[in-house]
C-alpha positions in Angstrom: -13.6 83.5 8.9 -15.2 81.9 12.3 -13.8 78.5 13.1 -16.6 76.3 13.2 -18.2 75.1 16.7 -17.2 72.3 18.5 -19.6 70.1 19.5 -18.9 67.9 22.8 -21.3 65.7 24.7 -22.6 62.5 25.9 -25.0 60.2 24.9 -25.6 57.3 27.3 -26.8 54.0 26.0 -27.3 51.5 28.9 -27.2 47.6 27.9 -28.9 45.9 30.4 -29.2 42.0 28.4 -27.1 42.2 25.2 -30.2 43.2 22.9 -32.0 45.5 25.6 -30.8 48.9 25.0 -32.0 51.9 27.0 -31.3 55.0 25.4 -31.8 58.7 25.2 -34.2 58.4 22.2 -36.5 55.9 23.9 -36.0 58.3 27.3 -37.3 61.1 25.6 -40.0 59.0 24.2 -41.3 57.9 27.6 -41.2 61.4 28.8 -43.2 62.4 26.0 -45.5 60.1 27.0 -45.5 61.3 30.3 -45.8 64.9 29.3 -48.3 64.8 26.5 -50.8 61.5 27.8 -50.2 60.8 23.5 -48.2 58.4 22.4 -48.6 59.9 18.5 -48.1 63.3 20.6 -44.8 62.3 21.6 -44.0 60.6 18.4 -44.3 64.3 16.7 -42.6 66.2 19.1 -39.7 63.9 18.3 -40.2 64.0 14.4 -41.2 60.2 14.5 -44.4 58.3 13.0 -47.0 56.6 15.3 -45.8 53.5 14.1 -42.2 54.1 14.8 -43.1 55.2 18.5 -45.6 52.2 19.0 -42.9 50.0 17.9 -40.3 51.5 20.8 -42.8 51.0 23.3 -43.9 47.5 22.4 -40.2 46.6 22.4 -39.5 47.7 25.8 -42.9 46.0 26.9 -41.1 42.9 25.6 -37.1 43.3 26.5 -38.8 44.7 29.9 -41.3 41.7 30.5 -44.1 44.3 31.8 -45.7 47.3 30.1 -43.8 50.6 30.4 -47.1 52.3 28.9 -50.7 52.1 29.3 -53.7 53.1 27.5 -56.1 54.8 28.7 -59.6 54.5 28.1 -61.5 57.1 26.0 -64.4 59.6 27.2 -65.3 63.1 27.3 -61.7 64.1 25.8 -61.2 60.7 24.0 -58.2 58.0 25.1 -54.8 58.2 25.5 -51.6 56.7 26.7 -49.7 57.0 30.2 -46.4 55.6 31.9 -46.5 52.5 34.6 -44.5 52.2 37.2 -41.8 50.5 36.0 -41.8 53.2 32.5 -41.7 56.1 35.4 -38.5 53.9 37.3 -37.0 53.5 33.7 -36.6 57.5 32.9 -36.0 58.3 36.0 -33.5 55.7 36.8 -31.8 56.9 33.1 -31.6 60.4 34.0 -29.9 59.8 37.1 -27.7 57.6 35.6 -27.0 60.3 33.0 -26.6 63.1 35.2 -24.3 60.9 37.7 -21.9 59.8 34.2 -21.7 63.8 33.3 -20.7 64.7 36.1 -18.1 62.2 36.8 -16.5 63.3 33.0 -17.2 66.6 33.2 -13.4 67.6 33.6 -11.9 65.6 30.8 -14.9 66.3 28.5 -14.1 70.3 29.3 -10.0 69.0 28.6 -11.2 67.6 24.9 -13.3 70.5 24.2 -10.6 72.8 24.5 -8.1 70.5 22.6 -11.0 70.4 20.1 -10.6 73.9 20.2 -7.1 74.8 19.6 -7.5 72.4 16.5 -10.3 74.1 15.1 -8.8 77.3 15.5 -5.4 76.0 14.2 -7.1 75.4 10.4 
């Protein structure tokens, strides 16, 4: 029988007021955003309702005191939804914040994952 696979990782949740949370799931929203000009585009591509994503961007409007998304106005191709500034700082700030925290675990996350290992493999 295969031992199952371990699973290590990080996910990085930034606090920046004690109820202002900046996560990978609101990340990947605003990248959707970015990528698809649809809010309800990148809803779905994260299994998520309109609702649900209008909701995460009009609480980051709030905890952020600006918009982090705009509309845009309809024509030819109808309207649609794009990043401001400050929602283009906010995922790229996060990803560099996330890339700069792997890296700076990268050797004792590699040191679990092979004590995670030899457990797995010891059952």
């Amino acid at each position: 029988m295969k031992p199952p696979k371990t699973r290590t990782g990080l996910r990085l949740r930034i606090y920046v007021k004690p109820d202002v949370l900046l996560g990978p799931g609101r990340a990947d929203l605003l990248e959707g955003i970015r990528d698809t000009g649809s809010i309800a585009a990148a809803g779905r591509r994260m299994g998520m309702s309109y609702k649900r994503a209008w909701s995460l961007i009009e609480t980051m409007n709030t905890e952020f005191g600006a918009d982090v998304v705009s509309g845009v106005k309809g024509g030819a191709h109808g309207g649609g939804s794009k990043l401001t500034a400050l929602g283009e700082e906010l995922v790229t700030r996060y990803r560099s914040m996330e890339r700069a925290t792997q890296a700076a675990i990268r050797g004792d996350l590699a040191a679990l994952t092979r004590k995670m290992s030899v457990i797995a493999n010891k059952k």
